[in-house]
N, C-alpha and C positions, 0 to 999 in steps of 0.2 A: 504494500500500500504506500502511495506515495506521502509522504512528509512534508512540513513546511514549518519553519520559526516565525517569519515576520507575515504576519497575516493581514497588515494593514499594503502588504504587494499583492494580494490575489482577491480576486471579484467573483461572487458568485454569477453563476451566467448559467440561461437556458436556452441557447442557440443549436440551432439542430446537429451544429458543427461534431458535438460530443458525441451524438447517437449515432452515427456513421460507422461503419466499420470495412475495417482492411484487411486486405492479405497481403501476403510477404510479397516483394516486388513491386505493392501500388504506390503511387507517390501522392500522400495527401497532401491538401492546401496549406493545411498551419505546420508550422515545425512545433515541437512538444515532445511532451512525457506520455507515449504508448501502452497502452495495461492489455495484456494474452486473456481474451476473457477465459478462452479453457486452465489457462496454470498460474495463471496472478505473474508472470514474470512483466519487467517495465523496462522500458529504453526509447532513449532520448534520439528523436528524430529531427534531423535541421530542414531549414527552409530549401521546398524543391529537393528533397531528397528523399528516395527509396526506402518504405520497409526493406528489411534486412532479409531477403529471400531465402537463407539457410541461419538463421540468428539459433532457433533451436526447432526441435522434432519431438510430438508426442507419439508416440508409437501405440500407445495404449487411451490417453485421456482425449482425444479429437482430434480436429481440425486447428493448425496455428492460425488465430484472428483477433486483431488488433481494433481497440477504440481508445480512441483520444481521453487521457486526463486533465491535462492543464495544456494550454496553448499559447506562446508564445507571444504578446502582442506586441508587433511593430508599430514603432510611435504614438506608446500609448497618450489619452487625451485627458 
């Protein structure tokens, strides 16, 4: 589960942005902190860059698929 100290940087948001979900290879819009829904594993993806196509393999718990945790805002307002 992702963590955080300074809580007065992060904003609650319900933008559909979170409920999207990816597979290894797709290049989502935001760069951010990525959560495995099948195994809780997390990694930090940059802007314009690739899920990590072989990052890990369930052999038993499913399908590797990624949704956004927190995302990155460029110049925030």
């Amino acid at each position: 589960m992702a963590k955080y100290k300074y809580s007065d940087h992060l904003v609650l948001s319900e933008v559909a942005a979170f409920d999207k979900q990816w597979l290894p290879g797709q290049v989502p819009p935001n760069a951010g902190i990525y959560r495995c829904r099948t195994c809780g594993d997390e990694i930090a993806v940059g802007k314009r860059q690739a899920i990590p196509p072989s990052h890990h393999e369930h052999r038993v718990l499913g399908p590797v698929v990624w949704q956004m945790l927190v995302f990155a805002q460029e110049h925030p307002k």
